[in-house]
C-alpha positions as CSV (number, residue, x, y, z in Angstrom):
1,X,-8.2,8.3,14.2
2,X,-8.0,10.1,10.9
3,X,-7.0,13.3,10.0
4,X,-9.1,16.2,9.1
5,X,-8.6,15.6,5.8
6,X,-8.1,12.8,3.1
7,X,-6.8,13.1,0.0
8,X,-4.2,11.9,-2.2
9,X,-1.7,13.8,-0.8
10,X,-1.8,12.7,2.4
11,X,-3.8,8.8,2.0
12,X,-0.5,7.3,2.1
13,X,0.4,8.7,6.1
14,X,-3.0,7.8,6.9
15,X,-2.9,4.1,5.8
16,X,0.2,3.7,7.9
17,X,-1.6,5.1,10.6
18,X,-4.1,2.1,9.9
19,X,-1.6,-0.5,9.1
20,X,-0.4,0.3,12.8
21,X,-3.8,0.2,14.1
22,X,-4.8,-3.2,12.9
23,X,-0.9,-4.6,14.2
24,X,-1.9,-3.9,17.4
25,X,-4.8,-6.6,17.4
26,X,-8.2,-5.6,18.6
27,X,-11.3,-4.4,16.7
28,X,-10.3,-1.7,14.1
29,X,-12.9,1.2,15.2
30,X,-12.6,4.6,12.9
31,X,-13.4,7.7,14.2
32,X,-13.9,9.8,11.0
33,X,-16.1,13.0,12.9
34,X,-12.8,14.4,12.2
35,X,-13.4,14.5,8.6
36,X,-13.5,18.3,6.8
37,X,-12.4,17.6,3.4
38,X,-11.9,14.5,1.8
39,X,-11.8,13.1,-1.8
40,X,-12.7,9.8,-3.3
41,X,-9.3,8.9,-1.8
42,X,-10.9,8.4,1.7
43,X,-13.3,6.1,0.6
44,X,-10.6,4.2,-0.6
45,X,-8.4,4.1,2.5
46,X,-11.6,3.4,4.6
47,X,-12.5,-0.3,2.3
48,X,-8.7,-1.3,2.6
49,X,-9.1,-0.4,6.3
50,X,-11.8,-2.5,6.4
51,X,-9.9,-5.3,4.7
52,X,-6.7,-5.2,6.4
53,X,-9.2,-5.6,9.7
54,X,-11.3,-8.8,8.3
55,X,-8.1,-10.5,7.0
56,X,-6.9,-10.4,10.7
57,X,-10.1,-11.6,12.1
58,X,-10.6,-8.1,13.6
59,X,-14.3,-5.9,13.4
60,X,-14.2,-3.0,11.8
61,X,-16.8,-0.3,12.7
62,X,-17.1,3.2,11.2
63,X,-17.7,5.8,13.2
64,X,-19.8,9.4,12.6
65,X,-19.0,9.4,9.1
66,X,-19.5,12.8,7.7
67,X,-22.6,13.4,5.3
68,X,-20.3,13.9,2.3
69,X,-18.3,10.6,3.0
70,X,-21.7,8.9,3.1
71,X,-22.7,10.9,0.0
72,X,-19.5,9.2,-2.2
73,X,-20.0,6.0,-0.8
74,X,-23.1,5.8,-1.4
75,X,-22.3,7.1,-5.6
76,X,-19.9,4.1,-5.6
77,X,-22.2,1.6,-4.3
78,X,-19.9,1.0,-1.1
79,X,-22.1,1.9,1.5
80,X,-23.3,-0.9,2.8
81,X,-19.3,-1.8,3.2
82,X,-18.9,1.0,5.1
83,X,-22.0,1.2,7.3
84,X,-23.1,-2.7,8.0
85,X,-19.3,-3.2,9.0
């Protein structure tokens, strides 16, 4: 589901991409193996994912986050956000 990469150039498509996601209904799985390059921008769009989801009464699961994803959410203490979701 997400691009290659997330920064701030391109966060803005990828929360549409989301937005869309979660309209559809169902549980909100993210597939972010897909992940090469990413800032703190991606940990962003992955906790406003994950609220978009929960205020629809949707799941959200993260899938095979990349080490370096882990790495900075772990730095900003969102981790447990990310991984118990």
């Amino acid at each position: 589901m997400l691009p290659a990469a997330v920064t701030m150039q391109n966060a803005s498509a990828a929360l549409r991409s989301v937005e869309a996601a979660v309209a559809q209904g169902g549980d909100l799985v993210v597939d972010a193996s897909a992940l090469a390059e990413l800032d703190t921008s991606a940990v962003a769009l992955l906790l406003q994912a994950r609220r978009l989801a929960q205020a629809k009464g949707l799941a959200f699961r993260l899938q095979a986050p990349p080490a370096k994803l882990v790495a900075l959410a772990q730095l900003y203490g969102v981790e447990p956000l990310l991984s118990a979701a």
